[in-house]
DOPAMI-525144 format. One record per residue: x, y, z of N, C-alpha, C in turn. Coordinates in steps of 0.02 Angstrom, whole numbers, padded with zeros to 5 digits, always signed. Each point is the difference from the previous one (the first is absolute). Example, Ala and Ser with C-alpha at 12.3 -4.5 7.8 and 13.67 -1.06 7.14 Angstrom:
<recs>
+00660-00284+00390-00045+00059+00000+00045+00060+00000-00018+00053-00036+00042+00059+00003-00039+00055+00037
</recs>
This chain:
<recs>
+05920+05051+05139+00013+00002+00073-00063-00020+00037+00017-00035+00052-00075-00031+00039+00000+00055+00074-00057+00014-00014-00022+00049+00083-00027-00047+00048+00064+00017+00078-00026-00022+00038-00063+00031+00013-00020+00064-00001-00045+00011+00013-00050+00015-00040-00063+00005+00001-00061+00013-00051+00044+00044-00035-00031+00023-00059-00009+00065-00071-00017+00057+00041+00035+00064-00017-00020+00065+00040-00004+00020-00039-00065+00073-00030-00005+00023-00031-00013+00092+00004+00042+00039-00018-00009+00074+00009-00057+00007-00058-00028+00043-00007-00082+00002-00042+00011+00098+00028+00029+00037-00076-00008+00073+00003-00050+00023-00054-00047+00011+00005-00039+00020+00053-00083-00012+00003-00016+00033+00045-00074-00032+00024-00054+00049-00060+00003-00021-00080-00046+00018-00024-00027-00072-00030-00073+00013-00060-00035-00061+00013+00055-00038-00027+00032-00005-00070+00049-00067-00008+00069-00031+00056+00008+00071+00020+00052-00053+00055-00046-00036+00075-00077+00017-00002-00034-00008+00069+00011-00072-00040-00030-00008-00054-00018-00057+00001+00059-00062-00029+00070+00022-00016+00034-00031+00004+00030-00016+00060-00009+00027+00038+00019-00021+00073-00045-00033+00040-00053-00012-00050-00061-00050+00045+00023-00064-00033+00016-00003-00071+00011-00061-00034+00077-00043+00020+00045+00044+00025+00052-00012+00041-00024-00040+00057-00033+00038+00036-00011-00008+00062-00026-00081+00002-00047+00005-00043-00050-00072+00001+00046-00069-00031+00049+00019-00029+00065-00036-00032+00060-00033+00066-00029+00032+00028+00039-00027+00087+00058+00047+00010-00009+00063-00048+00067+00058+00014+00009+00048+00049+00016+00001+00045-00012+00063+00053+00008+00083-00031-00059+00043+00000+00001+00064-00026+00026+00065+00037+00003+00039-00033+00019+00072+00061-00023+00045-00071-00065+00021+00023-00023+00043-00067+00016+00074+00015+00060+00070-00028-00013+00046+00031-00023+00039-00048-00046+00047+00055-00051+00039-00035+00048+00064+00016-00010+00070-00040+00001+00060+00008-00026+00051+00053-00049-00035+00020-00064+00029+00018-00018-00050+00077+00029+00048+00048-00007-00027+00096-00064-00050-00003-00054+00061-00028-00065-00028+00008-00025-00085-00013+00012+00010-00082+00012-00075-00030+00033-00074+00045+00043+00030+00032+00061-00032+00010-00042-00043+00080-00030+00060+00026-00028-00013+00070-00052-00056-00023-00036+00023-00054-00071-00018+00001+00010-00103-00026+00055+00012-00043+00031-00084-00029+00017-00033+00076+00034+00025+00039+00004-00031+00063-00055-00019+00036-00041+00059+00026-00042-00014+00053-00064-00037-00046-00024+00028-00056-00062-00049-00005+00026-00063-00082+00051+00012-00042+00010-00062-00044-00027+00033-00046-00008+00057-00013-00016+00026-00065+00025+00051-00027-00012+00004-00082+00037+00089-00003-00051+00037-00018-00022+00047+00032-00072+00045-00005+00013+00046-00064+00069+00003-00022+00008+00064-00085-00027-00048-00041-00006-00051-00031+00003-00060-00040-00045-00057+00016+00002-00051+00040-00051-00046+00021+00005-00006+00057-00054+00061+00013-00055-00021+00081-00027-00069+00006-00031-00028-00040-00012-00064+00011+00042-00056+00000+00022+00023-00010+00045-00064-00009+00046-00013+00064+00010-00068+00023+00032+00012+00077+00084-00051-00014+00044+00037+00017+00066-00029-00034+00036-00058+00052+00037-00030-00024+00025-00079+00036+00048+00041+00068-00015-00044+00047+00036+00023+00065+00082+00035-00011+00024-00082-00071+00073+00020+00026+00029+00090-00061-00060+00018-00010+00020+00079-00005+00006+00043+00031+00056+00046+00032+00000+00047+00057+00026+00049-00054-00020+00072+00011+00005+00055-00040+00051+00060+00057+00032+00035-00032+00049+00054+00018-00005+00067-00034+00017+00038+00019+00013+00059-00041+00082+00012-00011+00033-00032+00050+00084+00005-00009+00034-00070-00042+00037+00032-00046+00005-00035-00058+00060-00058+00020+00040+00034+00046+00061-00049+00031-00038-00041+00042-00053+00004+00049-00016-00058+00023-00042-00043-00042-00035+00035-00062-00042-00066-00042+00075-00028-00042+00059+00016-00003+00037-00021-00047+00049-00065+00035-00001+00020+00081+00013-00052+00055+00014-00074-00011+00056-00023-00009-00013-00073-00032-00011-00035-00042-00025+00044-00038-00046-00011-00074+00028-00038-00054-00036-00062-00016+00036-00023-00085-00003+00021-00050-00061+00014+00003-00048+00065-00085+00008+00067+00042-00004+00044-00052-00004+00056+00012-00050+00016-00078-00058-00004+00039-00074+00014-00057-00003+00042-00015+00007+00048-00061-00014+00087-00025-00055+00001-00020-00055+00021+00019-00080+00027-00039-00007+00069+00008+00049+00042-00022-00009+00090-00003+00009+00030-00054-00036+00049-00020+00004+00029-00061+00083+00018-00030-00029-00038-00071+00079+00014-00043+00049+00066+00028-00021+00045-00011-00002+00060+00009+00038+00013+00055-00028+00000+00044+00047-00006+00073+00032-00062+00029+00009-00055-00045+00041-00045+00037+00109+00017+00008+00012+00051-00055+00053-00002+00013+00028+00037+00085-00048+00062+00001-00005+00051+00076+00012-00059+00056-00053-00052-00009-00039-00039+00027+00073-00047+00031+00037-00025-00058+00030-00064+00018+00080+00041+00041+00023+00054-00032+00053+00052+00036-00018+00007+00047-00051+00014+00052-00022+00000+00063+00007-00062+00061-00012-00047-00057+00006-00096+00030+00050-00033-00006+00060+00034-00039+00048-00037-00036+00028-00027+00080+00006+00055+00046+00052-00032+00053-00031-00046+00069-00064-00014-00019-00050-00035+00030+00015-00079-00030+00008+00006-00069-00010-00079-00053+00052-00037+00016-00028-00051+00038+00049-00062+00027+00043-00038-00062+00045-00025+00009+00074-00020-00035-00035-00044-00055-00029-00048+00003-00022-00046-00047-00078+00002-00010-00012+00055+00007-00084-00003-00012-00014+00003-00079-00056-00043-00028-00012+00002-00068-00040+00052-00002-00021+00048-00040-00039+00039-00001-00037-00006-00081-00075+00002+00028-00033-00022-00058-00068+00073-00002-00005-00016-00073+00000+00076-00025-00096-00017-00034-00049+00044+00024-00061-00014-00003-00029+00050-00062+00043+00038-00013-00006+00064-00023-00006-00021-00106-00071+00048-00012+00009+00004-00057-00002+00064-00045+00065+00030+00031+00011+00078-00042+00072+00006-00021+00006+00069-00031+00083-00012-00039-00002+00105+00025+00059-00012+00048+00025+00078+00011+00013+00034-00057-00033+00042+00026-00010+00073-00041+00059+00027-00004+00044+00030-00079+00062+00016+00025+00060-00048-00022-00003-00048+00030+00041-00062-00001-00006-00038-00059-00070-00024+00013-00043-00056-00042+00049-00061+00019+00017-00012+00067-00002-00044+00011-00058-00051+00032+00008-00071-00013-00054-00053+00041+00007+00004+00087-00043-00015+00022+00022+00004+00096+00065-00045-00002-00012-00058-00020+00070-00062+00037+00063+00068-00028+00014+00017-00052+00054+00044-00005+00000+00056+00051-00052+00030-00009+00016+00080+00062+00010-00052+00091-00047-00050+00005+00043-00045+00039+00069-00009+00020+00027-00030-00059+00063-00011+00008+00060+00065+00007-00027+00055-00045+00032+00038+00007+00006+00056+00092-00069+00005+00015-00002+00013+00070+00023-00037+00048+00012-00052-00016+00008-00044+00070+00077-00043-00004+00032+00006-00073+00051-00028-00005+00001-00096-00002-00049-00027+00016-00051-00064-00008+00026-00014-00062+00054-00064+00005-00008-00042-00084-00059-00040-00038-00015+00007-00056-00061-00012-00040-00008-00076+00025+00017-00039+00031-00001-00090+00037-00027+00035+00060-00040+00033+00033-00010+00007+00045-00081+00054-00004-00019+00020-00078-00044+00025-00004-00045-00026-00048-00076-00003+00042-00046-00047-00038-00062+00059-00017-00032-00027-00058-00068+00045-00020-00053-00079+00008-00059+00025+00033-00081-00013-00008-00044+00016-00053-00017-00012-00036-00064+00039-00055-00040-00066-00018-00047+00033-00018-00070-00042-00011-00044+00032-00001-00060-00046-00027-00074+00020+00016-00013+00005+00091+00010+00052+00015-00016-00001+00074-00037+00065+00007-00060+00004+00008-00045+00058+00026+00006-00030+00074+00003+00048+00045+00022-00002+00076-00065-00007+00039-00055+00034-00040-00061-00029+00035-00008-00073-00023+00007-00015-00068-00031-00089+00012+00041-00032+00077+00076-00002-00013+00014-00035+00028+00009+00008+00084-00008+00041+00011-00005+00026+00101-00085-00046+00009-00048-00030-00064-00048-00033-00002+00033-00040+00003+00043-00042-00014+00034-00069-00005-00035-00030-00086-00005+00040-00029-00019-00013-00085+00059-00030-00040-00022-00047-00022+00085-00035-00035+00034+00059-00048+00048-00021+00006+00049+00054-00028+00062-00034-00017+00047+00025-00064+00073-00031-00011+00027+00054-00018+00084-00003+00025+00041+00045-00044+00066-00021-00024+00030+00025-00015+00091-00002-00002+00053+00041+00021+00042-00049+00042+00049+00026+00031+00049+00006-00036+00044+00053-00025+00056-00008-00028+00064+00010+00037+00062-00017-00002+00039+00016+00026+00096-00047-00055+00046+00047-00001+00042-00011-00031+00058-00072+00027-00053-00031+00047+00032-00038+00060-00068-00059+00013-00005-00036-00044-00072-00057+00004+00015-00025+00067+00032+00000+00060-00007-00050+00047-00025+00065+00036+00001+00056+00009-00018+00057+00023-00088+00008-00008+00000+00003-00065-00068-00009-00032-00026-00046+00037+00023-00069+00005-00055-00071+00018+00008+00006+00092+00033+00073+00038-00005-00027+00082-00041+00073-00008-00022+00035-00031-00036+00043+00003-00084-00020-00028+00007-00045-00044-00038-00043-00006-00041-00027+00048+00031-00041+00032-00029-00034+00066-00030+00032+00046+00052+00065-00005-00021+00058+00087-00071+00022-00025-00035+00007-00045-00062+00022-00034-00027-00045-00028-00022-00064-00003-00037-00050-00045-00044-00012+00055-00067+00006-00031-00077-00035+00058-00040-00017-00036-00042-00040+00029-00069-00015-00060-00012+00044-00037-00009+00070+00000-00039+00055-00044+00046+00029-00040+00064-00022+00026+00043+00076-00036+00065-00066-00032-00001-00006-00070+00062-00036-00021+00064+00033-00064+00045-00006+00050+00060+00035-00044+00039-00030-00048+00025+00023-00067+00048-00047-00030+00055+00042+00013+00043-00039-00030+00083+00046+00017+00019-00011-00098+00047+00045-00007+00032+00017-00048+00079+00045+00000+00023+00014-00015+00066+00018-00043-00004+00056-00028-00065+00011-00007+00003+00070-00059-00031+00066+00043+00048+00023+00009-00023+00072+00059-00018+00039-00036+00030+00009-00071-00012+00070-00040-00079-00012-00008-00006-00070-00043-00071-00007-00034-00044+00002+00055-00010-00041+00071-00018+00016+00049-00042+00080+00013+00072+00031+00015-00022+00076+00010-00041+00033-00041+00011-00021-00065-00007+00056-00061-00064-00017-00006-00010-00052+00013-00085-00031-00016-00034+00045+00034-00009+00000+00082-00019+00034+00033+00007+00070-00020+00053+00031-00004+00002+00068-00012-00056+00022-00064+00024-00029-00048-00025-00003-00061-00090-00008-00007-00039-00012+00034-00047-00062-00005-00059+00107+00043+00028+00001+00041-00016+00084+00023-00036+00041-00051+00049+00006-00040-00014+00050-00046-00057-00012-00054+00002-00076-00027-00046-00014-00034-00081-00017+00028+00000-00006+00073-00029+00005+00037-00038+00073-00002+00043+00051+00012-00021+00084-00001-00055-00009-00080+00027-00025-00051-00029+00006-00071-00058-00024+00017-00007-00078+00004-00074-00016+00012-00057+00008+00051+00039+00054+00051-00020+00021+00054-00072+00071-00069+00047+00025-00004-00016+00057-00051-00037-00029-00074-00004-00057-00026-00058-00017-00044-00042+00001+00051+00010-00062+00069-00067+00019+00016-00022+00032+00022+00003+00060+00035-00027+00060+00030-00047+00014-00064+00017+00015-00071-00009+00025-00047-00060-00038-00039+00012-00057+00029-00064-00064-00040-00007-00020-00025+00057-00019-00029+00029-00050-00059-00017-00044-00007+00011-00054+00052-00040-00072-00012+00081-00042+00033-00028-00071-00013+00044-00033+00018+00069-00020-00071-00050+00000-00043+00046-00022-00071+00059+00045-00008-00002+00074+00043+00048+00045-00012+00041-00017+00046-00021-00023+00064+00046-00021+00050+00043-00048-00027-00017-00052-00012+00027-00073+00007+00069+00034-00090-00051+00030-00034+00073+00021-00059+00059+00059+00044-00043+00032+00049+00068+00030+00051+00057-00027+00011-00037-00055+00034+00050-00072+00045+00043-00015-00052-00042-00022-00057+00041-00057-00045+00085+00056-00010-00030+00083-00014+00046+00029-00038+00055+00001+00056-00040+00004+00053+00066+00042+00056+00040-00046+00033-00032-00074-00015+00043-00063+00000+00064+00003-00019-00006+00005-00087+00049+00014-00037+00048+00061+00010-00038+00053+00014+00051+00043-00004+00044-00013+00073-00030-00037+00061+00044-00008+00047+00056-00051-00022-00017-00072-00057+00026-00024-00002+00068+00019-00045-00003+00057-00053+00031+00034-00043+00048+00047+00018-00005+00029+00087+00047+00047+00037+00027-00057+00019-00033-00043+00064+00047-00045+00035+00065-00053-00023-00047-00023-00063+00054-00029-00041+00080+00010-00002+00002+00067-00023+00085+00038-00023+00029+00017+00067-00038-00002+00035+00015+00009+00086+00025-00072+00044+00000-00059-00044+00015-00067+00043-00019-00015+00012-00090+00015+00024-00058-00062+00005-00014-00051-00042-00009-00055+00026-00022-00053-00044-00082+00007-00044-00021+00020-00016-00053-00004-00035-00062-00049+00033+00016-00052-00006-00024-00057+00035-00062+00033+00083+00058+00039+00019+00003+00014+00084-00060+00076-00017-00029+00033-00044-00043+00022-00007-00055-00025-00038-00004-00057-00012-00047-00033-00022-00052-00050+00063+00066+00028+00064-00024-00061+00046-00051+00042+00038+00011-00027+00086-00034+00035+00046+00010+00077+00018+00054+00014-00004+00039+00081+00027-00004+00047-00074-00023-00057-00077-00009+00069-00035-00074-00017-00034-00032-00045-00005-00063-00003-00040-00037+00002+00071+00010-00042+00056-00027-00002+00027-00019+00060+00049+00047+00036+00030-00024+00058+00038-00022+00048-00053+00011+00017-00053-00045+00021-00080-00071-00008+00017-00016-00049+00001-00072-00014-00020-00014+00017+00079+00000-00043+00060-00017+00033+00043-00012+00070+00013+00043+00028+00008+00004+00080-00025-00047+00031-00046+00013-00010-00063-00066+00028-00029-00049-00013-00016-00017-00071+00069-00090-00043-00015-00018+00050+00075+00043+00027+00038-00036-00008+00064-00013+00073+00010-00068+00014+00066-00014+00066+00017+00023+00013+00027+00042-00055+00053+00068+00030+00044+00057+00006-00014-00006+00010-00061+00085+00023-00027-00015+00049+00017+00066+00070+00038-00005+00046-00004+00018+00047-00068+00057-00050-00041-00002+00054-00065-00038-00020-00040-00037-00068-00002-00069+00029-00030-00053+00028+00014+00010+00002+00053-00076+00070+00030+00045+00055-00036+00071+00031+00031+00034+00055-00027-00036+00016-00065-00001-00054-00033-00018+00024-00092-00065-00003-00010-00056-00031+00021-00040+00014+00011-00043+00074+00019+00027+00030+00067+00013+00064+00019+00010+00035-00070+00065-00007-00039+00009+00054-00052-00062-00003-00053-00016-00064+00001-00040-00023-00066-00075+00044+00012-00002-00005+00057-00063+00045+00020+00009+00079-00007+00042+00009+00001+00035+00090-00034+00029+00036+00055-00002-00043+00058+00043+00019+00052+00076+00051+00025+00016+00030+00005+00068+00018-00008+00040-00062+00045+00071+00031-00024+00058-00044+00013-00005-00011+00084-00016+00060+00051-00011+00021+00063-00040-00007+00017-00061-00016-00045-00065-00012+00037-00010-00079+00031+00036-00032-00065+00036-00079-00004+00012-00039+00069+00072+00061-00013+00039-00026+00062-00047+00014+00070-00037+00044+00010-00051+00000+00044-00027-00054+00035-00036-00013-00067-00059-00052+00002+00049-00061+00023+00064-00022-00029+00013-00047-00001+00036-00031+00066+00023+00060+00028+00034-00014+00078+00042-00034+00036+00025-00060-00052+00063-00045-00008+00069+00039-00026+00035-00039-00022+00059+00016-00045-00019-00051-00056+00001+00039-00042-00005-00021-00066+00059-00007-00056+00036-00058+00018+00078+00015-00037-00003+00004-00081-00034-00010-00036-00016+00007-00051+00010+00091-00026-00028+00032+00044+00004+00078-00031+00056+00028+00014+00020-00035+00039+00071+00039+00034+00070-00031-00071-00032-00084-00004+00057-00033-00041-00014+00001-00088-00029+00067-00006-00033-00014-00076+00081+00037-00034-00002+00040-00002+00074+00056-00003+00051-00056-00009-00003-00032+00074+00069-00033+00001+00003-00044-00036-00061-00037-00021+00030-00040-00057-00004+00015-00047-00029+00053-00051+00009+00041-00034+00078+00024-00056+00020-00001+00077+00079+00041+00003+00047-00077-00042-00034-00036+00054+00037-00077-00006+00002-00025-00097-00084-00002+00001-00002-00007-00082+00043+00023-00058-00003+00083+00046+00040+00068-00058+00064-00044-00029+00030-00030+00078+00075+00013+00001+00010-00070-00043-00070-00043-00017+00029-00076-00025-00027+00014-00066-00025+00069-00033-00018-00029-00035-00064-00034-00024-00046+00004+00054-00050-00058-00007-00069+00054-00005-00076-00040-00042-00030+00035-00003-00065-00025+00036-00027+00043+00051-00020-00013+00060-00087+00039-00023-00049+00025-00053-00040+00038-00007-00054+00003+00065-00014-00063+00050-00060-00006+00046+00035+00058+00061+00052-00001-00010+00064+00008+00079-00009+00089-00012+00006+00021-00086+00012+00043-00023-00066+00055+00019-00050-00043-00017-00084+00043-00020-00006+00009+00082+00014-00056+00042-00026+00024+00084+00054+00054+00019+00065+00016-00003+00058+00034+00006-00033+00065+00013-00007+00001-00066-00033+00065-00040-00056+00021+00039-00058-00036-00005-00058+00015+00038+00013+00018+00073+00055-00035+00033-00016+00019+00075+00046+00082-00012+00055-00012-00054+00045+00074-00010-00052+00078-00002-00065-00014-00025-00049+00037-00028+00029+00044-00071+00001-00064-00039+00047+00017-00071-00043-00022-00041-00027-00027+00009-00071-00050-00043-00073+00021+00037-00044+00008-00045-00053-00002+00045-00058-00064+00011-00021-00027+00043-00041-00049-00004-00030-00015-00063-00038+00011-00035-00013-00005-00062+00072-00028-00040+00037+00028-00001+00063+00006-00031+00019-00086+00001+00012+00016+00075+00039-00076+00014-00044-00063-00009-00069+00013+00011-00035-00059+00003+00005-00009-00095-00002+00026-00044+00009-00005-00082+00067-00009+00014+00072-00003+00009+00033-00036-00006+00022-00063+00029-00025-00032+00044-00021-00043+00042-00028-00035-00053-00043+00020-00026-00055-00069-00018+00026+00009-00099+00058+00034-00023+00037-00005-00060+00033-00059-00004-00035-00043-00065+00034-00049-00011+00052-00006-00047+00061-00022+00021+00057+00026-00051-00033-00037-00054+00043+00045-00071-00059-00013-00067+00078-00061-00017-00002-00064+00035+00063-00039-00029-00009-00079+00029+00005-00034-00014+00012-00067-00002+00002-00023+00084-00036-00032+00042-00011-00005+00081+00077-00045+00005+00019-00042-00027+00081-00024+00000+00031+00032-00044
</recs>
């Protein structure tokens, strides 16, 4: 379908990944409506172009105007952007359902799996909002939200069960710094992301501990596989975690100091408690929240998950640091293929 008028974009909510997906929108020629929770926020994006929780410095593109009322950022809207914790997006979307305009695509930023459910967002999506799966798209990538509110090159993948959906969501977000692919595969998509957390928490926790890098990079390699070994029997293509949304936000994730679940593990690795963690860490960290849930997911396939297992445990306080970091760094005594 061709818009007479520009791309409108709803952007929920004003923390750092949706600030700065609504800057990369914005600079894409998309008109934004970022709403924040929080009056203050909401005032401060208006009157001076910035968000003072997240990046004070940083000064955001005109055509962003911020709200706290969810029916007027939802006003018109073609996207309807989700950046809120796994956790509360179902509360979240029951509240908006009668706000969400008739044909809005709603694309899903989120990399956690409900607690409970163990469902992916695009599902608790669909299920809250009644939204057929042609109408719901996932984002994932290497995207740390500080590089890119820098304008730092960046790529990801869009998935969606509806490729012409994918390629006009595409467009509404493509700029010099920030480049999207589109894909087909929502599960592998998601799962990458979801998945990519947890192993993150692990090498968060060699390094606190001082392992070195050689323990890291055998982290990655393992927790590669084991993402690729759940997602598989689940309908992901394999392929689609090898790409940007599963090797790639992987390594980002557990190369960078601004990952928050690798600080999270870090934090533990230093002997931290589970609370002292979450303290320090002051984000949402979907990784601790989604360790369980995929857990549950593995139980039920069957599948054997040991990196998913040893952090589980550790954040459960079932293992003790010592404990987990020796099974962590256990090399199965068997053949690497």
């Amino acid at each position: 379908m061709s818009h007479a008028h520009p791309a409108r974009a709803a952007v929920l909510s004003a923390g750092s990944w949706g600030t700065a997906t609504a800057k990369i929108l914005a600079d894409a020629g998309t008109g934004v409506t970022l709403h924040a929770r929080r009056p203050e926020i909401a005032d401060a994006i208006n009157a001076t172009r910035r968000n003072p929780g997240y990046f004070p410095d940083i000064e955001l593109p005109k055509a962003v105007a911020a709200t706290t009322d969810p029916a007027a950022a939802l006003d018109g809207a073609d996207y309807l952007v989700l950046s809120i914790p796994a956790q509360s997006l179902r509360a979240n979307l029951t509240a908006w359902a009668p706000h969400i305009p008739d044909n809005v695509v709603i694309v899903s930023l989120m990399k956690g799996i409900e607690q409970g459910t163990g469902l992916r967002a695009s599902e608790v999506i669909a299920e809250a909002t009644g939204v057929t799966e042609r109408r719901i798209a996932v984002l994932s990538g290497p995207n740390l939200a500080r590089e890119i509110v820098g304008e730092r090159p960046a790529a990801a993948t869009i998935a969606c069960h509806d490729e012409d959906v994918a390629r006009r969501f595409q467009a509404a977000c493509h700029t010099p710094y920030f480049r999207p692919y589109t894909s087909t595969d929502v599960i592998g998509c998601e799962l990458g992301g979801v998945l990519k957390n947890v192993t993150a928490l692990a090498v968060g926790i060699a390094d606190g501990m001082g392992m070195g890098q050689n323990a890291a990079a055998m982290l990655i390699t393992r927790g590669l596989a084991e993402a690729i070994r759940l997602a598989t029997p689940l309908g992901a293509d394999p392929a689609t975690l090898a790409g940007l949304a599963g090797l790639g936000d992987l390594v980002a994730t557990c190369s960078s100091p601004l990952s928050r679940n690798r600080t999270f593990g870090t934090h533990l690795g230093t002997g931290m408690s589970v609370d002292a963690a979450a303290a320090a860490t002051r984000q949402t960290t979907e990784g601790v929240k989604s360790a369980e849930a995929i857990l549950t997911l593995a139980h039920a396939h069957g599948i054997e998950m040991p990196i998913t297992e040893t952090v589980a445990a550790l954040l459960r306080g079932t293992l003790t640091l010592d404990e987990s970091a020796a099974a962590l760094m256990q090399r199965p005594p068997k053949p690497e293929r």
